[in-house]
Residue, then its C-alpha position, 0 to 999 in steps of 0.5 A: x364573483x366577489x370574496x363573498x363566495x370564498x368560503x365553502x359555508x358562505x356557498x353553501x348557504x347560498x346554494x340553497x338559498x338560489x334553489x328555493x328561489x329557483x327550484x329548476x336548480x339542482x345540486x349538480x348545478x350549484x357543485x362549486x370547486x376551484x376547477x368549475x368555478x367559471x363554468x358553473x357560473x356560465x351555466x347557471x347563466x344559460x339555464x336562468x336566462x341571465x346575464x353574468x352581472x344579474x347573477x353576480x347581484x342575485x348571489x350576492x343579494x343572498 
């Protein structure tokens, strides 16, 4: 992802604009640090059944 999702504030705003798009996410879902990143990511693709550039344009749509 972008520098869009460089800011903990950025992120947070997003993550809990994802979870009323997609109420099946939870927080533990959307956790985000430097550690998870790619993972978070590759999960969040699995669980909405969506490619990494779907994700990318739904996040940064946000």
């Amino acid at each position: 992802m972008g520098t869009a999702m460089n800011t903990i504030g950025s992120w947070d705003t997003r993550k809990e604009r994802l979870k009323r798009l997609y109420p099946l996410l939870t927080d533990e879902d959307l956790m985000l640090d430097a550690t998870n990143r790619n993972e978070m990511f590759g999960n969040l693709q699995a669980k909405l059944n969506i490619t990494s550039a779907e994700l990318h344009a739904i996040i940064i749509s946000l």
